[in-house]
Backbone as CSV, one residue per row, in Angstrom:
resi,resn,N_x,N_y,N_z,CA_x,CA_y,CA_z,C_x,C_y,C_z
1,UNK,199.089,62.645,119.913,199.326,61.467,119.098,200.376,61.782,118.040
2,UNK,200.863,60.466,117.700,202.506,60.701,116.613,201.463,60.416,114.926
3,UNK,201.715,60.980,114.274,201.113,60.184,112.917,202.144,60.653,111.813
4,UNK,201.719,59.571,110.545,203.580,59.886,109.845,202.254,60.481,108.648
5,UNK,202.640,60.961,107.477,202.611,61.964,106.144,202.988,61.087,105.485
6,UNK,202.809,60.461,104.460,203.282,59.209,103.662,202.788,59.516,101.582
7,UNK,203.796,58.874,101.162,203.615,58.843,99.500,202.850,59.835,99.155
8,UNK,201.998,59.924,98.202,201.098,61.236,97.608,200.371,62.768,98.785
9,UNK,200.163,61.662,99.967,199.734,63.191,101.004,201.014,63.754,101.512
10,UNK,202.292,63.346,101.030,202.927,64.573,101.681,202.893,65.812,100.805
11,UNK,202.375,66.003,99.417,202.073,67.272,99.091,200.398,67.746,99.550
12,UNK,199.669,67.094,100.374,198.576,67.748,101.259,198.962,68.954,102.288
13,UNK,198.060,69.870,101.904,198.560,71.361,102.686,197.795,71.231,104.149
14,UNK,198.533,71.943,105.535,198.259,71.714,106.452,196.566,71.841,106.785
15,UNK,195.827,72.649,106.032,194.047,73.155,105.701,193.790,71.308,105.707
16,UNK,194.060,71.254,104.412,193.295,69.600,104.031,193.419,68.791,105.048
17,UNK,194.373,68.392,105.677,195.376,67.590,106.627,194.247,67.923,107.890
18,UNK,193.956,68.894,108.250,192.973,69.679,109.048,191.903,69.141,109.400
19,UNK,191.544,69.230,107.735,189.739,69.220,107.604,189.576,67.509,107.400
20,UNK,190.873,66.580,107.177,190.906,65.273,107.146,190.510,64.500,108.690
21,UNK,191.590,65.193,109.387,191.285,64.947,110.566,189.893,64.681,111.468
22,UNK,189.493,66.146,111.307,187.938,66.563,111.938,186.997,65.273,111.498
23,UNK,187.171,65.344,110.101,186.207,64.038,109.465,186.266,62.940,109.849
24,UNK,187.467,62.337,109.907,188.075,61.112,110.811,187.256,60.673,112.240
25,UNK,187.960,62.157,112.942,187.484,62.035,114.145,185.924,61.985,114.923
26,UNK,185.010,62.029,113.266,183.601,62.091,113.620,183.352,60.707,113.939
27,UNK,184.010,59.993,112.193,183.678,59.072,111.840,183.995,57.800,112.638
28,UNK,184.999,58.263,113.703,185.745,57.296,114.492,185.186,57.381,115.780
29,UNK,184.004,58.236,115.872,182.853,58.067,117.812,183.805,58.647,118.461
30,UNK,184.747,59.442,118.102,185.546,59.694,119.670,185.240,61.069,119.848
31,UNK,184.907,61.371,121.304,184.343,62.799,121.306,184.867,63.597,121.700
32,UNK,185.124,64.421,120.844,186.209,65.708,120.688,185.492,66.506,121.277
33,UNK,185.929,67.008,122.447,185.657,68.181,122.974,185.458,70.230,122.032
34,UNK,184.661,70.824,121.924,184.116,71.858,121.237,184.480,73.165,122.053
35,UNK,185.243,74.335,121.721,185.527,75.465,122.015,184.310,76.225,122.395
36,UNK,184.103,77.258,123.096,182.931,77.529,123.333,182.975,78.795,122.782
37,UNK,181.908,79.771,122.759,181.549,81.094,122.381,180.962,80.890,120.676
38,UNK,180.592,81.764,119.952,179.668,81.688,118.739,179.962,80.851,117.490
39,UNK,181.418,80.442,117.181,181.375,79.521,116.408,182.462,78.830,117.201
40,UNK,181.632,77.585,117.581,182.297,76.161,117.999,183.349,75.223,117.407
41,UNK,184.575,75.130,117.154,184.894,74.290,116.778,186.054,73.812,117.678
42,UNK,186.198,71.963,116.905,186.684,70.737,117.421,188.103,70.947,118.256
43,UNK,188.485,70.864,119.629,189.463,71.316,119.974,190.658,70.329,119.843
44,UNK,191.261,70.495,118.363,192.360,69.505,117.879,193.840,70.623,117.417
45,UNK,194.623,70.369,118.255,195.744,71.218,117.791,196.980,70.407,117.262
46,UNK,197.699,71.313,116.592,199.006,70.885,115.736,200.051,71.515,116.511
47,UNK,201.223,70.476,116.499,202.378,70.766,117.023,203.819,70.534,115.614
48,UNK,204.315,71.905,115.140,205.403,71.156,114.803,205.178,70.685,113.416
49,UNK,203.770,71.532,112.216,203.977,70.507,111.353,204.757,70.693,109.750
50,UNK,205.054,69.620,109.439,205.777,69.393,108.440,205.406,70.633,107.125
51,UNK,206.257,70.938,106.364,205.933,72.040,105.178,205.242,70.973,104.065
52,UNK,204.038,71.266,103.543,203.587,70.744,102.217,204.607,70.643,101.264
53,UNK,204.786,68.932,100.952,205.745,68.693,99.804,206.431,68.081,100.680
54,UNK,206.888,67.706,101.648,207.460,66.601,102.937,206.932,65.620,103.426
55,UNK,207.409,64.597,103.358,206.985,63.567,104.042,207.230,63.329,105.639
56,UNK,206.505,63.267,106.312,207.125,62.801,107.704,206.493,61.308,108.244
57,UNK,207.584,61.212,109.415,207.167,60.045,110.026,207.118,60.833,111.790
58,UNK,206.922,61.756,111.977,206.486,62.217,113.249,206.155,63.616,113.100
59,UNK,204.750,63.653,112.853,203.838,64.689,112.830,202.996,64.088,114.376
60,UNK,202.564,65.848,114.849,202.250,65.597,116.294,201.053,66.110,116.373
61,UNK,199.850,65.857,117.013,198.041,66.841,117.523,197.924,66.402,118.737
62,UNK,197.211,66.771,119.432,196.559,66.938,120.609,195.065,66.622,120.019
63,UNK,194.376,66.296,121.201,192.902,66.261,120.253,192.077,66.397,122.284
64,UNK,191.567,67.288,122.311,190.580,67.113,123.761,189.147,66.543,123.337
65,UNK,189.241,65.561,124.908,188.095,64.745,124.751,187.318,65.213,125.634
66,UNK,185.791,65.038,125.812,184.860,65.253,126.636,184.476,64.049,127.850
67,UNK,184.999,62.303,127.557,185.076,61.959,128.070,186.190,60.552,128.529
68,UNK,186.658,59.848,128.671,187.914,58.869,128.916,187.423,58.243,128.085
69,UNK,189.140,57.811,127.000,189.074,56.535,126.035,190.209,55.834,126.534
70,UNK,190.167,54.752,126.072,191.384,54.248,125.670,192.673,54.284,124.361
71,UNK,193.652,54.867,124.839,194.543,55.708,123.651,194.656,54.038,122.529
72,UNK,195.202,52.858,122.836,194.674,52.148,121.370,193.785,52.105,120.876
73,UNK,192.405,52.066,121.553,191.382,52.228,120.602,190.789,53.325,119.935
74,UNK,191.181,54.728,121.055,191.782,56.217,119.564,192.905,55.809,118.335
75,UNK,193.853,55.086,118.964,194.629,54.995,117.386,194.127,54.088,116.652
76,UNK,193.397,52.996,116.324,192.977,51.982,115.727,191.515,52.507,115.221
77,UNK,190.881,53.267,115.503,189.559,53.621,114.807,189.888,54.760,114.152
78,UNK,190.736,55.844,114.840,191.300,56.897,113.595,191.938,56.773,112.696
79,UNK,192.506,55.755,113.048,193.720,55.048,111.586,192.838,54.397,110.701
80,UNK,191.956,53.689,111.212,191.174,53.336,109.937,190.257,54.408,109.215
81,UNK,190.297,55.268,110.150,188.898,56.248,109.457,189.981,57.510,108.541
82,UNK,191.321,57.909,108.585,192.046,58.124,107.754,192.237,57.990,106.998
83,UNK,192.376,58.994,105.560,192.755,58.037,104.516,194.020,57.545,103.874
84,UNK,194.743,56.662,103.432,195.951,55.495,103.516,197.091,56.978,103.276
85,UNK,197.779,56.602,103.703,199.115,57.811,103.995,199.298,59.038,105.028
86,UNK,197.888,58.851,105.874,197.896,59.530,107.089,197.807,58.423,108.270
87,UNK,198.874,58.031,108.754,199.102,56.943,109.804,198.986,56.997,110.943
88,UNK,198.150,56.371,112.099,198.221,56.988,113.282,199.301,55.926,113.743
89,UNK,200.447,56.366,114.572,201.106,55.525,114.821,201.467,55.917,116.087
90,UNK,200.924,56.527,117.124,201.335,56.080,118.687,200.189,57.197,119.634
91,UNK,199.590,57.190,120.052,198.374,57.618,121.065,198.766,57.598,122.945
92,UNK,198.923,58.615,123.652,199.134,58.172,124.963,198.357,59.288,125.463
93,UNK,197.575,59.592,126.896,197.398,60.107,127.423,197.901,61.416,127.979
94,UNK,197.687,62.791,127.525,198.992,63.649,127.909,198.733,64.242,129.553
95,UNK,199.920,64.263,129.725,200.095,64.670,131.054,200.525,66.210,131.273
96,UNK,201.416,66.771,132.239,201.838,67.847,132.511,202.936,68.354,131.309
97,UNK,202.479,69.611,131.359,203.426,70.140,130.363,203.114,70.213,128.756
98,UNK,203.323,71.442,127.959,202.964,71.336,126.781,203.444,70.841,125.518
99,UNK,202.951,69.954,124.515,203.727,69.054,123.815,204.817,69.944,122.882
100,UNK,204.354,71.194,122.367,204.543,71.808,121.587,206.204,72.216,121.987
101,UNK,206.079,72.473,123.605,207.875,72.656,124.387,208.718,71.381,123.890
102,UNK,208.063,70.287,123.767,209.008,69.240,123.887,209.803,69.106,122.458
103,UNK,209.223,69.590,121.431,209.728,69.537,120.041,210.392,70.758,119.720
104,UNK,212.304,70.320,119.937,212.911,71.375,119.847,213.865,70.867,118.861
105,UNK,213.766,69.543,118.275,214.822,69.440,117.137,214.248,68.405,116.535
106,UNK,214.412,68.230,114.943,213.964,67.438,113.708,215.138,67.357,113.357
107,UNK,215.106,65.636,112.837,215.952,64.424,112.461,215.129,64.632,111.091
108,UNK,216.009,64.931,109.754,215.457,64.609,108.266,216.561,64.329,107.706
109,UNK,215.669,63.376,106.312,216.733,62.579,105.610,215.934,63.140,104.145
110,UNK,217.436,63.612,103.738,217.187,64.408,102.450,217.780,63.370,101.084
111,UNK,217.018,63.261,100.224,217.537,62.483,99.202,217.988,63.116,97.842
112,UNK,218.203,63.187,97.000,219.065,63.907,95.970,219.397,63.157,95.043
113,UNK,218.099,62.448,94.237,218.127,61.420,93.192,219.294,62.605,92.075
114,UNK,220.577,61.935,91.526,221.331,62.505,90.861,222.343,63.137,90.594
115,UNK,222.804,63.139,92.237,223.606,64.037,92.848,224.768,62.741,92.610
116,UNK,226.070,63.948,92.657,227.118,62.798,93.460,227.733,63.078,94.617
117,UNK,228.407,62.024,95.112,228.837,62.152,96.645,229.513,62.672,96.872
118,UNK,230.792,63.005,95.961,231.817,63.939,96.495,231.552,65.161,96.502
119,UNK,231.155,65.653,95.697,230.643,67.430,95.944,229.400,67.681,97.115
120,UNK,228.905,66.559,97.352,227.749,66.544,98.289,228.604,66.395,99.569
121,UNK,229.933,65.401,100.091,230.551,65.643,101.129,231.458,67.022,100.963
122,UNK,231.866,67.806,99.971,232.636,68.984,99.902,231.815,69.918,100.513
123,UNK,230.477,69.881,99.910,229.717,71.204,100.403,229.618,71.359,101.622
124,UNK,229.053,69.705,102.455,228.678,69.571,103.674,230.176,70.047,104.806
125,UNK,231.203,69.880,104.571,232.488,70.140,104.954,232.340,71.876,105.212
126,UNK,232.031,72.517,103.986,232.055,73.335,104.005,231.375,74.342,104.896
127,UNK,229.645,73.653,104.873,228.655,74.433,105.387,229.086,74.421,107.277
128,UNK,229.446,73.480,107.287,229.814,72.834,109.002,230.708,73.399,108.989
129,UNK,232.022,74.033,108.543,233.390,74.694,108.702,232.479,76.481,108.492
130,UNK,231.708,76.961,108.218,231.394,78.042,108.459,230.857,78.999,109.789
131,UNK,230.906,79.813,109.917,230.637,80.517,111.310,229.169,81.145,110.822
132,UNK,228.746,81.686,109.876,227.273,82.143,109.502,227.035,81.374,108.152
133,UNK,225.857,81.346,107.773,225.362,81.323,106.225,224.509,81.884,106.454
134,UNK,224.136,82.964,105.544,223.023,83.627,105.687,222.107,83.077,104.263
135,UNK,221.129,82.862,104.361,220.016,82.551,103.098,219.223,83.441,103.051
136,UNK,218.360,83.578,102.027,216.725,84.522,101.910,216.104,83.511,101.632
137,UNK,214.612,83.661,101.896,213.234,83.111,101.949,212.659,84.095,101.438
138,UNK,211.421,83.488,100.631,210.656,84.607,100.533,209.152,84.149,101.476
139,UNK,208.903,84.726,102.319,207.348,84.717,103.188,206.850,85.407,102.498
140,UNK,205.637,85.088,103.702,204.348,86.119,103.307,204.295,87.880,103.294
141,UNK,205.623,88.017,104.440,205.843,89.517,104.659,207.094,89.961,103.859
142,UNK,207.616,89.377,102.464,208.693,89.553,101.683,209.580,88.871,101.886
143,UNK,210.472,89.078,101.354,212.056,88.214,101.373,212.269,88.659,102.935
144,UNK,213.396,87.206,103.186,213.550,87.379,105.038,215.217,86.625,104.611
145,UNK,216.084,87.587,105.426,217.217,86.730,105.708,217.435,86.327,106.994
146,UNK,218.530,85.200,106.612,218.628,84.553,108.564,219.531,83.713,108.311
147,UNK,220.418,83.271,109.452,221.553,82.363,109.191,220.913,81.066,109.397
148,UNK,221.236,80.196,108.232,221.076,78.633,108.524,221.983,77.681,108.623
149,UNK,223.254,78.141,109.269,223.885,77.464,109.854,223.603,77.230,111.231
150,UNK,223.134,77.876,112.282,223.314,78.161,113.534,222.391,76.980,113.914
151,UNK,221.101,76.667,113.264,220.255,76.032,113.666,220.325,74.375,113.672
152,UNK,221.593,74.175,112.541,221.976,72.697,112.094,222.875,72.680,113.279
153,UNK,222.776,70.933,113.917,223.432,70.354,115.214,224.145,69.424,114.464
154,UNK,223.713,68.621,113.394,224.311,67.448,112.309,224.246,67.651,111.114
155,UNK,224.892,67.230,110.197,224.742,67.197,108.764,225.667,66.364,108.227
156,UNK,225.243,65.572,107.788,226.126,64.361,107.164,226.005,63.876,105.546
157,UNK,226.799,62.987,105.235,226.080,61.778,104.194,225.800,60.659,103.960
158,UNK,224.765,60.489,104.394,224.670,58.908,105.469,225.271,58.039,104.465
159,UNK,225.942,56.960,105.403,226.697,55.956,104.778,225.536,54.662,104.579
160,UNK,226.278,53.127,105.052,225.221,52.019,104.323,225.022,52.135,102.746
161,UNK,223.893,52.030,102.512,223.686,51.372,101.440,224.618,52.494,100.110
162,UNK,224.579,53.647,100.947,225.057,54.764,99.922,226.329,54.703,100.274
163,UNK,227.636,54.195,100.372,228.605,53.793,100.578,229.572,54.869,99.932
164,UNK,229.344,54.386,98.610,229.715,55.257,97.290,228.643,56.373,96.418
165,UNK,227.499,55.721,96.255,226.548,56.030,95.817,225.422,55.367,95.412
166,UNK,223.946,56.052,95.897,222.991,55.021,96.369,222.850,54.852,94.621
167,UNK,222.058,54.117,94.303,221.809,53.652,93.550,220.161,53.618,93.064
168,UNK,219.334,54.248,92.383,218.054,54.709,92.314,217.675,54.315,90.932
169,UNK,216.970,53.459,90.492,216.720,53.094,89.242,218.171,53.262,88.197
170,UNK,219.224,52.993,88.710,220.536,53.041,87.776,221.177,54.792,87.753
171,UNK,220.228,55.144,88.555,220.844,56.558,88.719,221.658,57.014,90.132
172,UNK,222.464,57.694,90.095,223.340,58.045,91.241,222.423,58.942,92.174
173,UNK,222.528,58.550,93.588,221.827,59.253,94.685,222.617,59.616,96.121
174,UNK,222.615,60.322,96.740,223.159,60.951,97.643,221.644,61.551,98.936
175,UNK,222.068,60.915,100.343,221.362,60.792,100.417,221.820,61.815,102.047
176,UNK,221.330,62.754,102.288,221.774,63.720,103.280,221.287,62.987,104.532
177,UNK,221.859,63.535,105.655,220.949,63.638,107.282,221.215,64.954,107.683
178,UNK,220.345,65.540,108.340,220.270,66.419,108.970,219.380,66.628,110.165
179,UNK,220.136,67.115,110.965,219.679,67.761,112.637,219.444,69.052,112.875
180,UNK,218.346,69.140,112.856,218.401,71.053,112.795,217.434,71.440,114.323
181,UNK,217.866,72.363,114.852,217.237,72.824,116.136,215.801,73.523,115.776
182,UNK,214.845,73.755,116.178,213.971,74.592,116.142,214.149,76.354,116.592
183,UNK,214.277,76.958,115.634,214.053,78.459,115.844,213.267,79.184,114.988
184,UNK,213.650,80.638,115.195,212.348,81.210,114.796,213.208,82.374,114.072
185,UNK,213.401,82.509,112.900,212.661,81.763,112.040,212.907,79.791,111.534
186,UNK,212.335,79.738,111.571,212.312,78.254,111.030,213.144,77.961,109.983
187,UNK,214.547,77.211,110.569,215.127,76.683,109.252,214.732,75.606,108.891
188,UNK,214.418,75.080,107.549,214.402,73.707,106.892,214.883,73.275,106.234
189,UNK,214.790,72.093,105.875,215.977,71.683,105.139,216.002,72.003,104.117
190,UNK,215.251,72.950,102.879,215.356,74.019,101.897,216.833,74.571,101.886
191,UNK,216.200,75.195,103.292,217.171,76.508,103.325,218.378,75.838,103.839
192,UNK,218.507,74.824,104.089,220.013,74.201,104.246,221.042,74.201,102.933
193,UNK,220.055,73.423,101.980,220.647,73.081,100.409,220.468,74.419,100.158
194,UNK,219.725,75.375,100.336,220.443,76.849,99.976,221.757,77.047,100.491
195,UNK,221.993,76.595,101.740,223.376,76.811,101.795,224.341,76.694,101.587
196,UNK,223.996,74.630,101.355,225.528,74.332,100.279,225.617,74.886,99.096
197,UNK,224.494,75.297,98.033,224.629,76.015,96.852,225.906,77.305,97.085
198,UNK,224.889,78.076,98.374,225.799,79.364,98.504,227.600,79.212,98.916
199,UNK,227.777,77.328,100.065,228.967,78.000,100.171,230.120,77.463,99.281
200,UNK,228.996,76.380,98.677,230.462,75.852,97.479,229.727,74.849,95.812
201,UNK,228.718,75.703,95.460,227.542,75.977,94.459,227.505,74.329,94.104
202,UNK,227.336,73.604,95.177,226.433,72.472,95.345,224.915,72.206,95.262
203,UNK,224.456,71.800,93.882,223.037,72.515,93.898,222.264,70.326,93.451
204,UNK,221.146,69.860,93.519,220.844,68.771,93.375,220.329,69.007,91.763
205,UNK,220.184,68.039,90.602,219.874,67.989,89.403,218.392,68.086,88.886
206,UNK,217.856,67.970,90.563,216.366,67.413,90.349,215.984,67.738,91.959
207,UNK,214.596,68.217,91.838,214.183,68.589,93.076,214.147,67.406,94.584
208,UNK,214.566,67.793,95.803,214.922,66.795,97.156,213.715,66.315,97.493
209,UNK,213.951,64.854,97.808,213.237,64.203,98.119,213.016,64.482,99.877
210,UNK,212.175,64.826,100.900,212.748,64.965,102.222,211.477,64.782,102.997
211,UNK,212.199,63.833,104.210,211.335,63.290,105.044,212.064,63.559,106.326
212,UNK,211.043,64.077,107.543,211.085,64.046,109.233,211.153,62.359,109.240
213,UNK,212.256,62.274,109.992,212.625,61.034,110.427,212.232,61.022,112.404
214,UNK,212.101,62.173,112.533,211.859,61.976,114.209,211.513,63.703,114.317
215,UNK,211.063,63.928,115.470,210.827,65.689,116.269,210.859,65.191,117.771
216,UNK,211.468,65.677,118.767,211.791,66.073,119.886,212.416,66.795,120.676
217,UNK,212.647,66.429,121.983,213.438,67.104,122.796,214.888,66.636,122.876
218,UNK,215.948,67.210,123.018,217.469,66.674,122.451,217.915,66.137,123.855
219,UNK,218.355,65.094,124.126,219.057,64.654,125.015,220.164,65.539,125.185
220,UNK,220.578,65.699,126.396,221.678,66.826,126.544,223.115,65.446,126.942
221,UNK,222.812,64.799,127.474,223.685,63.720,127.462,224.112,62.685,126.237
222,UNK,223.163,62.423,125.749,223.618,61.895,124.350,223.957,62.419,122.644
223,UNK,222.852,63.466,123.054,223.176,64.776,121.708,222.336,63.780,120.821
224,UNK,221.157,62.620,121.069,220.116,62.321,120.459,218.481,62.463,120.588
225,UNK,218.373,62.731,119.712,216.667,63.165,119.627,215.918,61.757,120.750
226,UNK,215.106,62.522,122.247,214.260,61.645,122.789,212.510,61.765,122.029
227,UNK,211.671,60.324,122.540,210.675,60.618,122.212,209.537,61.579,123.407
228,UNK,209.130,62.518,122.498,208.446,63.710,123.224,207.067,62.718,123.885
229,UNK,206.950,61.825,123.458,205.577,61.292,124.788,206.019,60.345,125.466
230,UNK,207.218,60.322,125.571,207.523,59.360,126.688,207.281,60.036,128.099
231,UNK,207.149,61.324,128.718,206.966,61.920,129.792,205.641,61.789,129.503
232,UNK,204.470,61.064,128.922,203.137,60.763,129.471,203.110,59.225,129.491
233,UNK,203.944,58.617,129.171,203.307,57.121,129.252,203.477,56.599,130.913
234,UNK,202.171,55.787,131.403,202.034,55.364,132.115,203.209,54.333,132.700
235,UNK,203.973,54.385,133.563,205.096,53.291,133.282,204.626,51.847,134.304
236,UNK,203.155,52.546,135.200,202.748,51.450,136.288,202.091,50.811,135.610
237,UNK,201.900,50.341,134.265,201.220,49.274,133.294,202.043,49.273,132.297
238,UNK,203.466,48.949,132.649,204.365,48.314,131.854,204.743,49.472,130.493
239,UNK,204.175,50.490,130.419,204.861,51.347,129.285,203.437,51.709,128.512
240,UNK,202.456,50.357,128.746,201.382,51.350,127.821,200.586,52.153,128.184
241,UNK,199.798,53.015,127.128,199.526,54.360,128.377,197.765,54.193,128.840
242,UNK,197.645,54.967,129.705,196.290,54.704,130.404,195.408,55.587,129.417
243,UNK,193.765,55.300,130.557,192.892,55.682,129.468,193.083,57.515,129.643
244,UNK,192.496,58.195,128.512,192.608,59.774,128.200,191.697,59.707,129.128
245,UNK,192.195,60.881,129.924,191.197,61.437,130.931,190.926,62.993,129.967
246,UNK,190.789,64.059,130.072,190.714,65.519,129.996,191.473,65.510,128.212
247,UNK,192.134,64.973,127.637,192.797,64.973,126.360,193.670,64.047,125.770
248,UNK,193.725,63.727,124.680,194.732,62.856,124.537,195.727,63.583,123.332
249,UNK,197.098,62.993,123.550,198.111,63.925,123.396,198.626,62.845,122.061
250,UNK,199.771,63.886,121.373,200.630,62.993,120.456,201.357,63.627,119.915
């Protein structure tokens, strides 16, 4: 299933987000299948998820059932049994293949209440005209370097409403896109704006606003993000998907 991270729970840490779920899923009759051996628990997995302090609109679980539902009436009783900013927004039956393969690139839109546009298109010029950027992180196992250029496919400054400059309670805003591939280590869009800092000390006034706008598999023909459950939807009932047999996917 797809579910989005919304207003105050996108600073909920993946634990809470977790233990939200499980509760949900009591409260919502649907029967989650149980791991076996001495301590049992609910067999609900995460694909892909967002860093605490992000908002997304395509966060992905799996959830195994013990017996056939119907995937709207999993999304319509978990969505209500959620609480408001954890959205269930698309449920299908999963089929062959693991969801976790299909999510190989994130669509985010970075905001930058304060920024202005021209040093925000200089940097971006810049970071895209480079052959490496290397950044540090600090993990759990110490500082880690790694190039975060290699992993960005797009980086822009989206136009529309931000033309010149968005406009945010009378304050100037700049409002990024970015396409970044999935690797390991994991670049995010952190460590991106680490990069424009590093390659032309483009830094935001005030901490980024940033939201997953999409996660999938990249069209190799269009060079756009597809949706990762479209290889389970039923297409012999018009697109919507049949009932969960063995698990239902998202």
């Amino acid at each position: 299933m797809r579910y989005a991270k919304r207003g105050r729970l996108r600073f909920t840490s993946h634990r809470d987000i977790s233990r939200a779920v499980e509760r949900a899923v009591r409260r919502a009759g649907i029967p989650v299948a149980y791991s076996a051996g001495f301590s049992p628990h609910p067999k609900i997995s995460y694909a892909g998820a967002a860093p605490t302090g992000v908002a997304s609109e395509a966060e992905y679980l799996e959830i195994g059932v013990t017996t056939p539902c119907d995937p709207a009436q999993v999304r319509q009783h978990l969505d209500e049994s959620l609480p408001a900013g954890l959205d269930v927004l698309d449920v299908v039956e999963a089929g062959q293949g693991g969801l976790a393969d299909r999510l190989e690139v994130s669509d985010w839109q970075v905001r930058l209440p304060g920024a202005d546009r021209e040093p925000a298109e200089v940097a971006v010029e810049k970071f895209l005209a480079a052959g490496t950027v290397e950044v540090e992180r600090l993990t759990k196992k110490g500082p880690r370097r790694f190039d975060a250029r290699q992993a960005v496919l797009g980086l822009t400054v989206s136009e529309g409403t931000d033309r010149t400059a968005a406009q945010v309670q009378g304050e100037p805003c700049v409002i990024l896109r970015m396409v970044v591939r999935h690797m390991t280590p994991a670049v995010r869009p952190d460590d991106v704006l680490t990069g424009l800092r590093l390659v032309a000390d483009f830094a935001p006034p005030v901490p980024p606003e940033v939201t997953r706008l999409a996660q999938g598999p990249l069209d190799a023909s269009t060079g756009a993000l597809a949706d990762p459950l479209d290889l389970d939807r039923d297409t012999t009932r018009g697109g919507e998907a049949g009932p969960v047999g063995e698990h239902v996917a998202g």
